[in-house]
C-alpha positions as CSV (number, residue, x, y, z in Angstrom):
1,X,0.0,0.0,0.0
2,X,1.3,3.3,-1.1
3,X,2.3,5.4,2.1
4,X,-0.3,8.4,2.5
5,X,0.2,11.7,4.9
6,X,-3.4,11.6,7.2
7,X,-5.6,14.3,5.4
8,X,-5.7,16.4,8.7
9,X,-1.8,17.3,8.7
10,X,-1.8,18.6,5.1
11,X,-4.6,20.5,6.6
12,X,-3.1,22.2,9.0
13,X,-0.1,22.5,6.8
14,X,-1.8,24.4,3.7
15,X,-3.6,26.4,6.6
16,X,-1.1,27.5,8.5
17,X,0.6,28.4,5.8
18,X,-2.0,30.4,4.2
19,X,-2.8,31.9,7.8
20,X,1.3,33.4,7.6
21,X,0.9,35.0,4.4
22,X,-1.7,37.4,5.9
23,X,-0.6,38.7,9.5
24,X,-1.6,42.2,9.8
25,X,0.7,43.3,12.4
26,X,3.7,42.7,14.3
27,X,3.4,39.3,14.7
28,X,6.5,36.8,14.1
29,X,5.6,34.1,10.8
30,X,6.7,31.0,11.2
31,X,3.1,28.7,11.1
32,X,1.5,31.1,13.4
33,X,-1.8,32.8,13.2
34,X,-4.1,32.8,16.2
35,X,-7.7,31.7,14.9
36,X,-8.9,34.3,18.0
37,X,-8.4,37.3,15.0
38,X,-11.8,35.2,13.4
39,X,-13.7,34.7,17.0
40,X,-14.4,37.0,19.2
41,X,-13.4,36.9,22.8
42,X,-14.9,36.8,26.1
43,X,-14.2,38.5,29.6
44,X,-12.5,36.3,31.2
45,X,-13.8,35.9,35.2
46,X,-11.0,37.5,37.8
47,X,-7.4,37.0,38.2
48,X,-5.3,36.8,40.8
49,X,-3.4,39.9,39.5
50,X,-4.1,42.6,38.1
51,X,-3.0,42.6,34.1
52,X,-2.1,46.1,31.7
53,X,-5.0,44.9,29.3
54,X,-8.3,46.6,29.1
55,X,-11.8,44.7,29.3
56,X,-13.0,42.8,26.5
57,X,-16.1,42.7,25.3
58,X,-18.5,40.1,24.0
59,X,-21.0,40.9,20.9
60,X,-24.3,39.2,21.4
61,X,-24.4,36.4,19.2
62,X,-21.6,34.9,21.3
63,X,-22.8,35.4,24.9
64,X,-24.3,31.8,24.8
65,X,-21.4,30.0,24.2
66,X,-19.3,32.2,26.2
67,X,-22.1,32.0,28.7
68,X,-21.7,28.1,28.6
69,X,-18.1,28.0,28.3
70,X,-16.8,31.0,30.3
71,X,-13.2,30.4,29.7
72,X,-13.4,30.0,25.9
73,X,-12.4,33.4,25.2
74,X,-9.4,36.0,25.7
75,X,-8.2,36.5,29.1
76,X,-7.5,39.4,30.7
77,X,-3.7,39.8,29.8
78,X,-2.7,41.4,26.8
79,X,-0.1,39.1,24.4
80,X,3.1,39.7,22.9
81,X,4.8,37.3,21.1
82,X,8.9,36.6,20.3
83,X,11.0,34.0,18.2
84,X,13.8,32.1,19.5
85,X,15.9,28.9,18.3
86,X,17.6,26.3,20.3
87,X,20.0,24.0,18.7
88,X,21.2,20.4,20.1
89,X,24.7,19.9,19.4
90,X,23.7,16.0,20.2
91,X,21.1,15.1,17.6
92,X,23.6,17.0,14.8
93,X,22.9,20.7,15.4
94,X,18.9,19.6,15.1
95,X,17.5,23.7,15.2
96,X,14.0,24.1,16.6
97,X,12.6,27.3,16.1
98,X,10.0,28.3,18.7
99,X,7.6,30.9,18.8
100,X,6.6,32.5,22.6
101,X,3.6,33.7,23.4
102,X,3.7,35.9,26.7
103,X,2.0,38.5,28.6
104,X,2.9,41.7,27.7
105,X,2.6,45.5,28.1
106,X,0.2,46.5,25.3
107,X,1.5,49.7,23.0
108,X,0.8,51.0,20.1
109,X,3.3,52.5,17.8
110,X,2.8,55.8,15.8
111,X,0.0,54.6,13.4
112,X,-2.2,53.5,16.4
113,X,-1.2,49.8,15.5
114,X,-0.7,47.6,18.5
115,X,2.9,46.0,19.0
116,X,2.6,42.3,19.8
117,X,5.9,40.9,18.3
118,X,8.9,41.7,20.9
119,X,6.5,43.5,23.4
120,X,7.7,44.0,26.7
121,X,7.3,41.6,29.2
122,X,4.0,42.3,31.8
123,X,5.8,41.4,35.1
124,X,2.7,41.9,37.2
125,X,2.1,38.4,37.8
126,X,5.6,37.1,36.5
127,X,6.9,34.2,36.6
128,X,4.2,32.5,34.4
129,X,3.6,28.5,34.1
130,X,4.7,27.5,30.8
131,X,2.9,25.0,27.9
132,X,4.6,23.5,25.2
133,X,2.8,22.4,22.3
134,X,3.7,21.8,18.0
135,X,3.0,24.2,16.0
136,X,0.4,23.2,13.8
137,X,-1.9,23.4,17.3
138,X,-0.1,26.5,19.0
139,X,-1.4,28.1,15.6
140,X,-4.5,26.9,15.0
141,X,-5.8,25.9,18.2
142,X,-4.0,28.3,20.9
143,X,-2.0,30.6,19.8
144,X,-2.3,33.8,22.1
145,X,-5.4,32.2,24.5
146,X,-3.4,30.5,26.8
147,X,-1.1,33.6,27.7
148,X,-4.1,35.8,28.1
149,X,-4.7,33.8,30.8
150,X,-1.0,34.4,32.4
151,X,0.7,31.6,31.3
152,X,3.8,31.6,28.6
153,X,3.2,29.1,25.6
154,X,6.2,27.8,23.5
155,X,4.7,27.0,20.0
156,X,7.6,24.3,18.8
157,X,8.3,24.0,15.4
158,X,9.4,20.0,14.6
159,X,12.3,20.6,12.1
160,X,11.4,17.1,9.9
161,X,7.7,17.5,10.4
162,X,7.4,16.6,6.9
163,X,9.9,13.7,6.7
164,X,7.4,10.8,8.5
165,X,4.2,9.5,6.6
166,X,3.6,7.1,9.1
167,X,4.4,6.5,12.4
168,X,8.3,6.1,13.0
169,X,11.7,7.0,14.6
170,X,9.6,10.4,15.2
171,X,7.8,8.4,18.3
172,X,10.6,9.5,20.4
173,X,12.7,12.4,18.4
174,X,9.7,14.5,18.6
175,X,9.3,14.2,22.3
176,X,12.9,14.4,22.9
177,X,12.9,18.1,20.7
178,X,10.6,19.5,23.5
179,X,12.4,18.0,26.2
180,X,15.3,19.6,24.5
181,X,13.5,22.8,24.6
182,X,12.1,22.8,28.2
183,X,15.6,22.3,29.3
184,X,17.3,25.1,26.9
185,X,14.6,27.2,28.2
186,X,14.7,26.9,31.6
187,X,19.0,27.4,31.8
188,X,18.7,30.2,29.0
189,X,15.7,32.9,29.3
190,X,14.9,34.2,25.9
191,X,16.0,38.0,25.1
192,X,13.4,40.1,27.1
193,X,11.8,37.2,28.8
194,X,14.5,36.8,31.8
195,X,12.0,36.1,35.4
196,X,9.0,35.8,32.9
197,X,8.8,32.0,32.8
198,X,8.2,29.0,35.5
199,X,9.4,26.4,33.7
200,X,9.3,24.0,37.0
201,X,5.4,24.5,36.6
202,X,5.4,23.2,33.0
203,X,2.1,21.6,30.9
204,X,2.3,19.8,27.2
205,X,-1.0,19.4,24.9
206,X,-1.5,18.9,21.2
207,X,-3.8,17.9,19.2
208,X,-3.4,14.5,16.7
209,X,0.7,14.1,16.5
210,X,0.6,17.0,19.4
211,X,-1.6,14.4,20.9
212,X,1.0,11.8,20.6
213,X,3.7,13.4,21.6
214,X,1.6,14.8,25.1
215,X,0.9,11.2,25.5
216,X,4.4,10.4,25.4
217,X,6.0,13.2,27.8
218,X,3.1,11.7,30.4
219,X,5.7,9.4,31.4
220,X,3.9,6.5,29.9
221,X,7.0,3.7,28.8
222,X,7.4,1.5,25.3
223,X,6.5,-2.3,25.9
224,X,8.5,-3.5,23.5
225,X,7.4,-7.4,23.9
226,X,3.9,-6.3,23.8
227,X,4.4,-4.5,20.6
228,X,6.0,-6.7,18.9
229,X,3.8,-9.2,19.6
230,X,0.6,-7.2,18.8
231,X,2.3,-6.5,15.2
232,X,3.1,-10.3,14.2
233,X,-0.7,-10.7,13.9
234,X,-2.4,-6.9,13.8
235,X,-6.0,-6.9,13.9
236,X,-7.7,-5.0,11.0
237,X,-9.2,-1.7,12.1
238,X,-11.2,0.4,9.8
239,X,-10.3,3.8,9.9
240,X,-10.7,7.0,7.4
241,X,-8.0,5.6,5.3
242,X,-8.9,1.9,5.7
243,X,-7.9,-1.0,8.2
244,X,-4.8,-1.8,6.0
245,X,-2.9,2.0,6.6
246,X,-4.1,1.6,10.3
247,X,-2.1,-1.7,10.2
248,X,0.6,-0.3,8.2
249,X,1.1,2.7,11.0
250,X,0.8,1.0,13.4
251,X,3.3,-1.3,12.7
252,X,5.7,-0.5,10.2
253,X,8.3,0.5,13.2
254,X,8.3,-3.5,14.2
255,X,9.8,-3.8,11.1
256,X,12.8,-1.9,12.1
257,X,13.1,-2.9,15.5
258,X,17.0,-3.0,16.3
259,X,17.8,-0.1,13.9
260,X,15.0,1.8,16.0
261,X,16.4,0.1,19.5
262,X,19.7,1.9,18.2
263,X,18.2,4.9,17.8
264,X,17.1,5.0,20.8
265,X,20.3,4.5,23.1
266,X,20.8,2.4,26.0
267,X,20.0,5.0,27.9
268,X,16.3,4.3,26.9
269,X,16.3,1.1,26.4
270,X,18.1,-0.5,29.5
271,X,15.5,-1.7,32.4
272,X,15.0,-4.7,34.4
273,X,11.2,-5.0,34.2
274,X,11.1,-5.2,30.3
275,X,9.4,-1.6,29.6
276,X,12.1,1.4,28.0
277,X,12.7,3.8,29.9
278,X,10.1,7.1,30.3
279,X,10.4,10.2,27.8
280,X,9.1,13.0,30.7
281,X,10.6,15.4,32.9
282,X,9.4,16.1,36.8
283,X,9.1,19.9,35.4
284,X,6.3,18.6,33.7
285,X,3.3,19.0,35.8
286,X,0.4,18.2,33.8
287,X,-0.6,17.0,30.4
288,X,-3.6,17.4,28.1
289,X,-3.4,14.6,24.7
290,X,-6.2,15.2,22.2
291,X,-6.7,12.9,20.0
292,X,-3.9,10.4,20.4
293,X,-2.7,7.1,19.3
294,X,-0.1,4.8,20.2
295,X,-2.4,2.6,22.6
296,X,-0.5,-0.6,20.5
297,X,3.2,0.5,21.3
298,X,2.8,1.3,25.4
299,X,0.2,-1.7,26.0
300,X,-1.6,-1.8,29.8
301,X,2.1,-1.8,31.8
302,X,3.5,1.0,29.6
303,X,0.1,3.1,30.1
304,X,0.0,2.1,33.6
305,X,3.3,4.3,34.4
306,X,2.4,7.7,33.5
307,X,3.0,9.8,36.7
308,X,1.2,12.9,36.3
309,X,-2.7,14.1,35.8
310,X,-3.7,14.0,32.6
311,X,-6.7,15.1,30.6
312,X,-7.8,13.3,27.2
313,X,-9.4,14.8,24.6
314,X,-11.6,12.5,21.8
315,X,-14.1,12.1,19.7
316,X,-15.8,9.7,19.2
317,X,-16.1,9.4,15.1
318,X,-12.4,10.3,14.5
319,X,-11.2,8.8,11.0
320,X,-7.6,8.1,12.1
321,X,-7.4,7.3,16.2
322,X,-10.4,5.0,16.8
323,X,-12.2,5.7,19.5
324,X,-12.7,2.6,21.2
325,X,-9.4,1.3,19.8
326,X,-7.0,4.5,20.7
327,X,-8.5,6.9,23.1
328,X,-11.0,4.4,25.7
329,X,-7.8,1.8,26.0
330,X,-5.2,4.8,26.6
331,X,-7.8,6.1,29.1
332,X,-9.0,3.1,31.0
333,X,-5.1,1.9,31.3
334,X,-3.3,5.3,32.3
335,X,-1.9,5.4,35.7
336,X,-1.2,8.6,37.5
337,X,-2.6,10.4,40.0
338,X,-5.6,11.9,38.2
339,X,-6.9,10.4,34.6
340,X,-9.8,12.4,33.0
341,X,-11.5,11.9,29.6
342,X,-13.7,14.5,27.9
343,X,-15.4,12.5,24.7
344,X,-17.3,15.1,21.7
345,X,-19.6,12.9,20.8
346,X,-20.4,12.9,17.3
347,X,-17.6,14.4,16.2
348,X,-14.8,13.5,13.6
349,X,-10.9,14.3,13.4
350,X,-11.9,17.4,11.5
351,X,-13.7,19.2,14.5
352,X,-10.7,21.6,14.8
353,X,-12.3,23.7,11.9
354,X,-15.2,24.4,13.8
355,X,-15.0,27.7,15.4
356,X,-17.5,26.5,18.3
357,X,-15.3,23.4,19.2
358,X,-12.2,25.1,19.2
359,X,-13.4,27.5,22.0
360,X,-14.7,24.5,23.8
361,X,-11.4,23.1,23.9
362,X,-10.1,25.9,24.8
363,X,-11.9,26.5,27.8
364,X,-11.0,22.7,28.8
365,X,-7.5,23.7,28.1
366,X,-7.6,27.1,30.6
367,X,-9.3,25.2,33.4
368,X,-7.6,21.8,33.3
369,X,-3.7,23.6,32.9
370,X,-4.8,27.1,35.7
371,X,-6.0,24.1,38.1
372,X,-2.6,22.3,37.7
373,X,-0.2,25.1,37.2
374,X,-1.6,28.6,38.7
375,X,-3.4,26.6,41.5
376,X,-6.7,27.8,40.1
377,X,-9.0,25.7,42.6
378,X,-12.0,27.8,41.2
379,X,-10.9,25.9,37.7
380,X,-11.6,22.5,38.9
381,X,-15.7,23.0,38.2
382,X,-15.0,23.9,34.8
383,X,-13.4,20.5,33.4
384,X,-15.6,18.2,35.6
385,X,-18.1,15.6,35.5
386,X,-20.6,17.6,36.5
387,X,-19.7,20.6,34.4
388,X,-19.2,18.1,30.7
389,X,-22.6,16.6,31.3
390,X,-24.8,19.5,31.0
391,X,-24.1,18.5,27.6
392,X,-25.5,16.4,25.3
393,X,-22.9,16.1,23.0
394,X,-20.2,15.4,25.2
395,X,-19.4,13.1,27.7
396,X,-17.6,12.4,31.0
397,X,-15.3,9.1,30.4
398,X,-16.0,6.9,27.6
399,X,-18.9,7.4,25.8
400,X,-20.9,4.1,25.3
């Protein structure tokens, strides 16, 4: 079977691309656009400090969602943004160029525009938790909400992002780029950022491969018996591309094994229990996976020893993670203190293009990370059982 890229990265690919042909202002290029310049935003309730940026405003066709979901729009903080690149001398000068989104002081220059790009730093509640996510969701999912909110998002741009079709050696190079970057960040302050960032309060998310990778950096381990095994007789799985390219990513890697066990360094691969060793970092407080896969390469023992709260994200008609296959099996095997699962029912890989379930997740998103990082307890009701069953179309834990 001819090897084909899943229909939602050339997507986000063509989008994002489009998206940074047409910035208006100040803001830095690379795969960015925040999808908040086409939705309008919503006060957000009050902060523990007191930000530089003005009150928003909600027009009325919006109040019912932002009724419903009160955290879906802007925060209170205005947000500047910055580019910076870290290089790793050990993986052959690999260069990962990041884009930071921060809060800032807001200014305009001498035509009245506002300055976002390189804006100065809003100390007022500094230092801020930080999230780490790819690019293709820091642009079209987050962008500038979760620093309106006080936090500092690192938008991570995956140098081979194009190289894989199919799940491969990217399983654990992609995670290792933002370990890479947590730790370059948290020695090294970008220019004009020095006290702005908490890295020891630290939260990953993405959505699909961001999804993957957040899965990953939970601290969940490779079973390498169990994966094996699975692919000397994979089950066939219909999916959006058919049962035989489910097959065919999920199991191409077995084909490989000790060029991929190489590839991965004793380091990882030494243990006495039979599972490789975890791709995390205690920094890393929390972590949010939408839409992930990779249920057939951890198995129940490798799921079992994430260490840190996680929220999923699914849905329950997605073409390329099955819902009952992927998502229900990661989340009824995860270990770790605190395991949640927030299912769109009804809804299909694509949902990301919907403006109304991108504000829902970002709401999710708000709650689930200023509960775990900022200490938010008035957060907790907004990503909880009773909150997601108001309704109908989603549901608390695995939708049956």
């Amino acid at each position: 079977m001819k090897n084909r890229f899943p229909l939602f990265f050339v997507t986000l690919i063509i989008a994002t691309s489009l998206a940074g042909c047409n910035t208006a202002d100040s803001t830095p290029t690379p795969s960015i656009q925040d999808p908040s310049t086409t939705l309008t935003p919503t006060q957000a309730p009050a902060t523990q400090v007191q930000p530089t940026q003005s009150p928003i405003t909600t027009p009325p066709q919006e109040n019912s969602l932002a009724k419903a979901f009160p955290l879906s729009g802007n925060g209170p903080y205005f947000v500047g943004t910055r580019t910076h690149t870290v290089v790793d001398a050990s993986r052959d000068n690999r260069e990962i160029d990041l884009v930071i989104f921060y809060p800032a002081v807001e200014k305009k220059n001498a035509n009245g525009q506002t300055i976002k790009r390189d804006a100065a730093a809003d100390m007022s509640g500094a230092p801020y938790p930080l999230v780490l996510t790819e690019s293709n969701t820091g642009g079209m999912l987050i962008s500038s909400q979760l620093a309106s909110y006080g936090f500092v998002m690192i938008s991570i741009q995956i140098p081979d992002h194009e190289k894989y079709l199919l799940w491969d050696f990217q399983m654990i190079d992609w995670p290792r780029d933002f370990l890479f970057t947590l730790d370059q960040i948290a020695a090294n302050s970008p220019e004009g950022l020095a006290g702005v960032i908490d890295a020891n309060h630290t939260g990953v998310t993405g959505y699909s491969y961001g999804g993957d990778i957040s899965l990953t950096l939970s601290g969940v381990r490779i079973d390498p018996q169990e994966y094996l095994d699975y692919c000397k007789n994979p089950p066939l799985i219909e999916v959006g591309y058919g049962a035989e390219w489910y097959q065919q990513n999920s199991c191409d890697l077995s084909k490989k094994w000790e060029e991929f066990t190489t590839f991965a360094g004793p380091q990882m691969t030494d243990s006495s229990d039979g599972l490789w060793q975890p791709l995390s970092d205690p920094r890393i407080i929390a972590v949010m996976p939408m839409a992930p896969s990779g249920a057939w390469f951890y198995g129940k023992r490798g799921l079992a020893a994430t260490d840190k709260p996680v929220l999923l994200i699914a849905n329950t008609e997605d073409e390329f993670s099955p819902y009952s296959v992927e998502t229900a099996f990661i989340y009824e095997h995860l270990g770790g203190p605190e395991v949640s699962l927030i299912t769109f029912v009804g809804r299909t890989h694509m949902m990301v293009f919907d403006a109304n379930e991108v504000l829902r997740i970002k709401h999710f998103m708000v709650a689930f990370f200023g509960y775990h990082l900022q200490g938010r307890q008035d957060y907790r009701q907004y990503f909880s059982e009773e909150f997601v069953s108001q309704f109908e179309d989603l549901a608390w834990g695995i939708y049956k």
